[in-house]
MARPAFI-237316 format. One line per field, with one value per residue (C-alpha): residue number from 0; z, y, x; chain. Coordinates in nm, 2 decimals. Each point is the difference from the previous one (the first is absolute). Last residue first. Example, Ala and Ser with C-alpha at 12.3 -4.5 7.8 and 13.67 -1.06 7.14 Angstrom:
! residues 2
i	(1 / 0);
pz	(0.71 / 0.07);
py	(-0.11 / -0.34);
px	(1.37 / -0.14);
ch	(A / A);
This chain:
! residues 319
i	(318 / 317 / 316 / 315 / 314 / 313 / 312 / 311 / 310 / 309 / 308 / 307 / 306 / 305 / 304 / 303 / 302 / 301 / 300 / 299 / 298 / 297 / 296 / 295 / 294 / 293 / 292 / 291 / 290 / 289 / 288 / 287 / 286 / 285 / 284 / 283 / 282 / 281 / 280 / 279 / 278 / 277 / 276 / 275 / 274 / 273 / 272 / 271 / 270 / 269 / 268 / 267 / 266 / 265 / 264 / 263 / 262 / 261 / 260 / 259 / 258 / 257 / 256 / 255 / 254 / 253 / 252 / 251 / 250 / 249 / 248 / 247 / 246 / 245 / 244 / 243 / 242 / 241 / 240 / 239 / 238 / 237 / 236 / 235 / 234 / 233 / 232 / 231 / 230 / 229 / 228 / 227 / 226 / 225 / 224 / 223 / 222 / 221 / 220 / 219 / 218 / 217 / 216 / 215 / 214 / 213 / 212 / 211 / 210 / 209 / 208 / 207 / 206 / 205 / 204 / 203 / 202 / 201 / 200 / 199 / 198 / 197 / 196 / 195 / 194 / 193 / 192 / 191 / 190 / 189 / 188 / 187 / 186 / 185 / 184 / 183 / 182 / 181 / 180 / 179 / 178 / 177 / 176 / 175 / 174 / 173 / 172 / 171 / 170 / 169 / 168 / 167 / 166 / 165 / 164 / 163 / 162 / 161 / 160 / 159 / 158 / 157 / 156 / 155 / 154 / 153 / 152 / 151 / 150 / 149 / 148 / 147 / 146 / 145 / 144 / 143 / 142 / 141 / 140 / 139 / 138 / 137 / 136 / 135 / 134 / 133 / 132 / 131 / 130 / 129 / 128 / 127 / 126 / 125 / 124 / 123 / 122 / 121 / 120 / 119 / 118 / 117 / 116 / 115 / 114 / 113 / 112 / 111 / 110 / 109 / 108 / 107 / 106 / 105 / 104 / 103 / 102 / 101 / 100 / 99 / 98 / 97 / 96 / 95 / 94 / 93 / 92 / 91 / 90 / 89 / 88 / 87 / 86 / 85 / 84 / 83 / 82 / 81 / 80 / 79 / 78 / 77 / 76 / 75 / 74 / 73 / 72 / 71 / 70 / 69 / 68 / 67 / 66 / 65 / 64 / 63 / 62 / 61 / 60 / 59 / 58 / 57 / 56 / 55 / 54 / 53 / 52 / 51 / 50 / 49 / 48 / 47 / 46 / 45 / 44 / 43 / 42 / 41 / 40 / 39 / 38 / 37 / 36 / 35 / 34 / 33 / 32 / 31 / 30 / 29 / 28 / 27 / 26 / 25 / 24 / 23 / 22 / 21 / 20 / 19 / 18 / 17 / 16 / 15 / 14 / 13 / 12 / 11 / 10 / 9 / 8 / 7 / 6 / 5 / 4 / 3 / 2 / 1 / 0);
pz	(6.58 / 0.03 / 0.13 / 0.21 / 0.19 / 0.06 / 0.17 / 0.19 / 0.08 / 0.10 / 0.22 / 0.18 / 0.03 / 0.15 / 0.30 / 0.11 / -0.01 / 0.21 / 0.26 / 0.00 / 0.08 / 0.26 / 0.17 / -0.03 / 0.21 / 0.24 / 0.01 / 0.06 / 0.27 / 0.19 / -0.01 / 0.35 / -0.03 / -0.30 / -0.35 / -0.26 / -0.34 / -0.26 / -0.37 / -0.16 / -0.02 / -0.11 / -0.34 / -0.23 / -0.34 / -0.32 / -0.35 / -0.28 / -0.28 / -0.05 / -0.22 / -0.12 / 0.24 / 0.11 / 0.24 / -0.10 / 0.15 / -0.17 / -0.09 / 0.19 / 0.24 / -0.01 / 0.13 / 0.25 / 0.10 / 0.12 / 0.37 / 0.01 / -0.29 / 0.23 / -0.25 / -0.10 / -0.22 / -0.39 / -0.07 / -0.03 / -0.20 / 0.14 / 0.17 / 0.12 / 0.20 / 0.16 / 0.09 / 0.18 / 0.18 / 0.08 / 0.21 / 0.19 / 0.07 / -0.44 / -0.03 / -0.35 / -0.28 / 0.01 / 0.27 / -0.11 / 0.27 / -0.12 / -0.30 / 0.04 / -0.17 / 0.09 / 0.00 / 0.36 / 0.06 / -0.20 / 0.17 / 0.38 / -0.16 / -0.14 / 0.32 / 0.11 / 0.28 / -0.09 / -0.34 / -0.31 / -0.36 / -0.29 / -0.29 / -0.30 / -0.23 / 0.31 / 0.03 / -0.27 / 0.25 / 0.13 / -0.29 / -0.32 / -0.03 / -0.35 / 0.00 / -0.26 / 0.25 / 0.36 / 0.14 / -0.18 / 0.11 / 0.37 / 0.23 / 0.20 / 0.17 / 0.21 / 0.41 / 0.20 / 0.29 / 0.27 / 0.20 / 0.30 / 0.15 / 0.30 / 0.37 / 0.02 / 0.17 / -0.15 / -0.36 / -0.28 / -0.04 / 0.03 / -0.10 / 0.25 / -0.03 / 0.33 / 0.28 / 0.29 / -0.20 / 0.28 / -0.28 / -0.28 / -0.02 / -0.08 / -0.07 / -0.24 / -0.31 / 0.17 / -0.02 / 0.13 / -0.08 / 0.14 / -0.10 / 0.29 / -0.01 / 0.16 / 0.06 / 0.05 / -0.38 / 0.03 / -0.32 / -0.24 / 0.17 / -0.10 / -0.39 / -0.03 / 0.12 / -0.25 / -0.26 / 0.31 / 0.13 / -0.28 / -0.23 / 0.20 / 0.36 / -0.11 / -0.19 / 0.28 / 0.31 / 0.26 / 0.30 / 0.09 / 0.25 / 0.15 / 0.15 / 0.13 / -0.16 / 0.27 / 0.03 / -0.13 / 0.20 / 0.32 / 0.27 / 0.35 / 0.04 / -0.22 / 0.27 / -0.21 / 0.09 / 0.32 / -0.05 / -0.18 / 0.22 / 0.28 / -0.20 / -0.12 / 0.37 / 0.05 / -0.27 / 0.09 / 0.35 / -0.05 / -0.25 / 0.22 / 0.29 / -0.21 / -0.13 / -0.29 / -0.25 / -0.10 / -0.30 / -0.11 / 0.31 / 0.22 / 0.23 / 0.20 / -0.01 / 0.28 / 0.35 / 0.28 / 0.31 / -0.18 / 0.04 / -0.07 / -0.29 / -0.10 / 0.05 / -0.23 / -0.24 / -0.03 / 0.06 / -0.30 / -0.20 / 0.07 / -0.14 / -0.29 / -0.04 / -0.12 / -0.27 / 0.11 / -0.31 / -0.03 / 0.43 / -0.09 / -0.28 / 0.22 / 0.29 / -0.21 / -0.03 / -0.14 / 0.16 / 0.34 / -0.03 / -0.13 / 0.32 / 0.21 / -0.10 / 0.02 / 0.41 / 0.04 / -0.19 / 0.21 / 0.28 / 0.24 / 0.29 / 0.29 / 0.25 / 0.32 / 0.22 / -0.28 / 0.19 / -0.31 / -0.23 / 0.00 / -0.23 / -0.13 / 0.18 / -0.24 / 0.03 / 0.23 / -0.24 / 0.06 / 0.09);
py	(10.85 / -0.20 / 0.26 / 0.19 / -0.32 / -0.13 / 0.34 / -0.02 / -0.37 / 0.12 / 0.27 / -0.22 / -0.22 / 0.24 / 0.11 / -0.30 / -0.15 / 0.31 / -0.06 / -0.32 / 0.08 / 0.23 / -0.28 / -0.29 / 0.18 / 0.10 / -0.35 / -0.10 / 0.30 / -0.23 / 0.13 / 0.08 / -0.06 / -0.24 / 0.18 / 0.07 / 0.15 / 0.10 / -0.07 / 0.21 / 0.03 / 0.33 / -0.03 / 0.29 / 0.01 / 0.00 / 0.05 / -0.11 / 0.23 / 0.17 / -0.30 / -0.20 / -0.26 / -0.31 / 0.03 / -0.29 / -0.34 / -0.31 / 0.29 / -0.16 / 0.35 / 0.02 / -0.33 / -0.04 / 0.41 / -0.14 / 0.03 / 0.41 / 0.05 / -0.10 / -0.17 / 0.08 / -0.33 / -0.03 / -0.37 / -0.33 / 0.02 / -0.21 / 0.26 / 0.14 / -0.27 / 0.01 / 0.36 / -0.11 / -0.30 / 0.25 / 0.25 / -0.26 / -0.11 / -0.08 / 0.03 / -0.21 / 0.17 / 0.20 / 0.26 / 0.28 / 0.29 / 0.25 / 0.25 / 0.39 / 0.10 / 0.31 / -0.10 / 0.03 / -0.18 / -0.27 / -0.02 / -0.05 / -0.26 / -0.27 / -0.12 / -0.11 / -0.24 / -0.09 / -0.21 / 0.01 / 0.01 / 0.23 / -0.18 / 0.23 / 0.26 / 0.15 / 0.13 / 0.26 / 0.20 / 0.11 / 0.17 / -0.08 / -0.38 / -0.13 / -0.38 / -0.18 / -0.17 / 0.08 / -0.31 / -0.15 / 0.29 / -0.06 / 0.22 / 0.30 / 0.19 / 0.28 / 0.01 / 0.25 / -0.11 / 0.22 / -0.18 / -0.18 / 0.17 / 0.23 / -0.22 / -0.02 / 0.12 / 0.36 / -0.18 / -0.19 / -0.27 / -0.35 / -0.24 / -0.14 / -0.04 / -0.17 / 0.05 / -0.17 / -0.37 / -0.24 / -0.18 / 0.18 / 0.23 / -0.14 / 0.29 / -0.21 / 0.27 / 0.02 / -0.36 / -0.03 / -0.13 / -0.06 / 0.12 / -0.04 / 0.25 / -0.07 / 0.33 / 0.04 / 0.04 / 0.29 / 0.19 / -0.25 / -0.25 / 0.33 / -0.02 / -0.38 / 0.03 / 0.25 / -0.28 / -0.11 / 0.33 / 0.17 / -0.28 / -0.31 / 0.12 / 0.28 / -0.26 / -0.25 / 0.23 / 0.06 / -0.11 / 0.06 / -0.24 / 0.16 / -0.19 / 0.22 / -0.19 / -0.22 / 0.21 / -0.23 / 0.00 / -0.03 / 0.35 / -0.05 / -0.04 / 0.38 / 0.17 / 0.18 / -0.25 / 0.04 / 0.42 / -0.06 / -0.25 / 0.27 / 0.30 / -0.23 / -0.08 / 0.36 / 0.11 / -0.27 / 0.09 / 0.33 / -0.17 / -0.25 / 0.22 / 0.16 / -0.33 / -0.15 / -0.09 / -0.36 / -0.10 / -0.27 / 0.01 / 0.31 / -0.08 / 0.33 / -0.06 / 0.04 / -0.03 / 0.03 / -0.17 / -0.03 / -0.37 / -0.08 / 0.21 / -0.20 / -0.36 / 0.15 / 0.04 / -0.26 / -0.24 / 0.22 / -0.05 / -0.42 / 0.00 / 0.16 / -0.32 / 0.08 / 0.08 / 0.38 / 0.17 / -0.25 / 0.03 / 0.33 / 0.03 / -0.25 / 0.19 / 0.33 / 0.31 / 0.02 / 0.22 / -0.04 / -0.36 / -0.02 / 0.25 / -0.23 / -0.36 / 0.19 / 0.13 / -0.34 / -0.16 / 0.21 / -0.10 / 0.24 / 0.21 / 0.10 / 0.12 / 0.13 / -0.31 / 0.01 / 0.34 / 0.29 / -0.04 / 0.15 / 0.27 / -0.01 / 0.29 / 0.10 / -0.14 / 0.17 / 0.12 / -0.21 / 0.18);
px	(8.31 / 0.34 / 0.23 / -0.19 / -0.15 / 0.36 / 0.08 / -0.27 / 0.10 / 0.39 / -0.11 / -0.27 / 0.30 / 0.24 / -0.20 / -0.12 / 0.44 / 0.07 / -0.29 / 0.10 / 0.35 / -0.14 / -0.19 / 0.23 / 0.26 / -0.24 / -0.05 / 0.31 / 0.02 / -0.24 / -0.37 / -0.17 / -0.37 / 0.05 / -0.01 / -0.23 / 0.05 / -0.26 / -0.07 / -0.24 / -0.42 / -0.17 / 0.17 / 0.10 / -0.16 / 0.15 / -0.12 / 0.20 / -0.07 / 0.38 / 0.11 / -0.30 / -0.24 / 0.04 / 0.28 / 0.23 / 0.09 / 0.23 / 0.17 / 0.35 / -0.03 / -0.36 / 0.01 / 0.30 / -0.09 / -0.41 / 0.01 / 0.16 / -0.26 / -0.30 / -0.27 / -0.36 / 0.07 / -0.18 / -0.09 / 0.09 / 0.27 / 0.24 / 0.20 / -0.33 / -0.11 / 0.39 / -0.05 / -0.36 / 0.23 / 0.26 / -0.29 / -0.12 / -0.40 / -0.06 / -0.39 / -0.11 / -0.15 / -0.29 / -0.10 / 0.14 / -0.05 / -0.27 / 0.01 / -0.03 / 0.33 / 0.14 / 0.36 / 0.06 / -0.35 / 0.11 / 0.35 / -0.20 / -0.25 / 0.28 / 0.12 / 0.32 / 0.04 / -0.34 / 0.12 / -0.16 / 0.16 / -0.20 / -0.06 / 0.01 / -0.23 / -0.12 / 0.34 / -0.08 / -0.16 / 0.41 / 0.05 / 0.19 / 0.03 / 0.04 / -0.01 / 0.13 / 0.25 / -0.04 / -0.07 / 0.27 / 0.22 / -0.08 / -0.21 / 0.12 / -0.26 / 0.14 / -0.01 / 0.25 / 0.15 / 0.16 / 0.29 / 0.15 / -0.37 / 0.06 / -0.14 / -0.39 / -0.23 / 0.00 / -0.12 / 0.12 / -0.14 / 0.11 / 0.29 / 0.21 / 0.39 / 0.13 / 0.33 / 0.02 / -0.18 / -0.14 / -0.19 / -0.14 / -0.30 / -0.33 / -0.21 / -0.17 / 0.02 / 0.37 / 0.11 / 0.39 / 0.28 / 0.31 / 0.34 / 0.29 / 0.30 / 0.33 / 0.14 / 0.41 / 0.07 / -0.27 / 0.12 / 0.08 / -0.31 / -0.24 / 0.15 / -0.04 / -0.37 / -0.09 / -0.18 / -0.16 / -0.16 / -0.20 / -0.18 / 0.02 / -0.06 / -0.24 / -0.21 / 0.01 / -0.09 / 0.28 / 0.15 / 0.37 / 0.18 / 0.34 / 0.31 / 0.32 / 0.27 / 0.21 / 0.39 / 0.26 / 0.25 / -0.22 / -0.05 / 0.02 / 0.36 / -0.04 / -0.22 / -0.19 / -0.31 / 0.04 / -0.04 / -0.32 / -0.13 / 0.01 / -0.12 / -0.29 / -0.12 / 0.04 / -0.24 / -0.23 / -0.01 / -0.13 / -0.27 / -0.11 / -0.07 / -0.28 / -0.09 / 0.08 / -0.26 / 0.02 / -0.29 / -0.23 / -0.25 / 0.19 / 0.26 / 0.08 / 0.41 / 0.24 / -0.20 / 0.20 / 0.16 / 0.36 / 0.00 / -0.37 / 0.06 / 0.28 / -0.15 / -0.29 / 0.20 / 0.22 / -0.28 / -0.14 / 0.28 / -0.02 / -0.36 / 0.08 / 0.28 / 0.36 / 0.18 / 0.05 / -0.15 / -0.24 / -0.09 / 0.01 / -0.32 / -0.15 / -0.01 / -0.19 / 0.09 / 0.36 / 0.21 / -0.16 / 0.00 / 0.39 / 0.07 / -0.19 / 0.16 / 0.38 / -0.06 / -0.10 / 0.23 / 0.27 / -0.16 / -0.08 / 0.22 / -0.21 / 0.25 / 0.03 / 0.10 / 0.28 / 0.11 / 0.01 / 0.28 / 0.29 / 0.14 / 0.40 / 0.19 / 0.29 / 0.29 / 0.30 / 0.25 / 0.35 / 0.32);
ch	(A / A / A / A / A / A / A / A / A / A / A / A / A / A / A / A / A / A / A / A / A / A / A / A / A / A / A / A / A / A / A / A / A / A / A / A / A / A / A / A / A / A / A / A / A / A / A / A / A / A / A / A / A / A / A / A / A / A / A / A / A / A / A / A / A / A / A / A / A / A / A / A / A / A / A / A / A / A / A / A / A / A / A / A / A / A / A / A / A / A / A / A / A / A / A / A / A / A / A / A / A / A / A / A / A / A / A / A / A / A / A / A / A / A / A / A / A / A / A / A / A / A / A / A / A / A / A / A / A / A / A / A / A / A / A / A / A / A / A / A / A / A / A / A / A / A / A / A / A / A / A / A / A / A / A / A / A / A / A / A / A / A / A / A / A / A / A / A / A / A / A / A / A / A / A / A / A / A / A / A / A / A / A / A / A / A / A / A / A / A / A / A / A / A / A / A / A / A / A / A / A / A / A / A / A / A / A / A / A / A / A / A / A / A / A / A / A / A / A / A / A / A / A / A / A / A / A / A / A / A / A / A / A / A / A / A / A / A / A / A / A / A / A / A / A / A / A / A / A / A / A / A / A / A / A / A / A / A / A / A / A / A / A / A / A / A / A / A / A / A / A / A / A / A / A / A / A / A / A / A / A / A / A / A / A / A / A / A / A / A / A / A / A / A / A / A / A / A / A / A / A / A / A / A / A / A / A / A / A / A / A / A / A / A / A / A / A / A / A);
């Protein structure tokens, strides 16, 4: 005796239909995840203007309006975001299928922007230690210039530097800034409080002003204004390397230099005076990050957290 199968579901009438594309229905959850048509059309090696063909060949389709198209920006619409959680419930489940699925599974494709100094000092010497744990994340550095607010290209995830205020999203970490000069700088001098600085050359650079760790040390003197004015935070380390002056420097930035002693804090053990920063590093993200860069995000967060630990500890040690 057989058992009867189960009833299998039908589909509505064909008449009743309006079934997409399955690159359309690909182009708009890339857009919507993204922000932008070019951002998908790289993701999807394709044209920007062939995702918004897609597009706009699925909305004429479905009789609605999915995104409210802003000047830089997509922002889905109200309809846009029901239908984007189904859209991704229905590529999800095709792409379990495993005839679907390659051997070798593509690695999910992610471009980071950040500013030089933080994408020398703090994130490239980690970079074997994120590809360890993201073996399936293929991670793209670009750079950015953050004094010129000019971020990098079609980056999901970037590092910006700015204040620290309401507006903006929890800093990777808190910096403190000390003075660290080099030994030849220092030599023969005896440095005991912080007004014994006007004995030296004092680098310049706006990222970092001088004025704000004055006033914290009660010293009524204006910002230098000799020397030349350094607009990135490794070029004023690098000034001071060479013994050019004394650097109001980030610890987290300067570990390779206080670490080799090529840096030091300029004044005695227990007399370095530190003052927290009103600027960090911040993340940003598309409107709707990918889990890649969600992935990014709390590893950077990790990574942040451990090199301000490790320059503090740096600044102990050597003052």
């Amino acid at each position: 005796m057989t058992t009867p199968s189960s009833p299998q579901p039908s589909l509505p009438p064909t008449g009743d239909l309006r079934l997409p594309s399955l690159d359309a229905l690909r182009g708009f959850e890339a857009a919507a995840r993204l922000g932008t048509f070019e951002r998908a059309a790289d993701e999807l090696a394709i044209t920007a203007s062939a995702v918004g063909k897609r597009i706009a060949a699925l909305e004429e389709l479905l009789g609605v309006a999915l995104f409210q198209r802003g000047a830089k920006t997509l922002t889905l619409s109200a309809v846009g975001k029901e239908y984007l959680v189904q859209v991704r419930s229905a590529l999800a489940l095709l792409a379990s299928m495993p005839l679907h699925q390659r051997a070798e599974q593509r690695k999910q494709k992610l471009r980071l922007s950040a500013p030089p100094t933080f994408a020398r000092q703090v994130l490239v010497p980690a970079l074997p230690e994120f590809a360890e744990r993201h073996p399936s994340i293929e991670l793209e550095v670009v750079l950015s210039v953050p004094f010129l607010d000019l971020a990098g290209a079609d980056a999901e995830v970037a590092v910006r530097h700015g204040p620290i205020d309401a507006d903006t999203p929890p800093p990777l970490w808190r910096d403190h800034l000390v003075p660290l000069a080099s030994l030849a700088l220092l030599e023969g001098e005896a440095l005991r409080g912080p007004a014994d600085l006007a004995r030296l050359p004092l680098l310049r650079t706006p990222v970092d002003p001088w004025l704000p760790w004055f006033r914290a040390q009660g010293l009524d003197w204006p910002e230098p204004d000799a020397g030349p004015r350094l607009v990135d935070l490794g070029l004023v380390l690098e000034a001071a390397r060479c013994g050019q002056g004394v650097v109001l420097a980030r610890p987290a930035l300067a570990r390779q230099w206080l670490h080799s002693g090529e840096l030091r804090p300029v004044f005695g053990p227990g007399q370095t005076p530190m003052v927290p920063s009103d600027t960090a590093y911040h993340l940003t993200h598309t409107p709707t990050p990918s889990p890649a860069a969600e992935a990014l995000d709390a590893w950077l967060r990790d990574l942040g957290a451990r090199v301000a630990a490790e320059g503090l500890a740096l600044v102990s040690a050597t003052a």
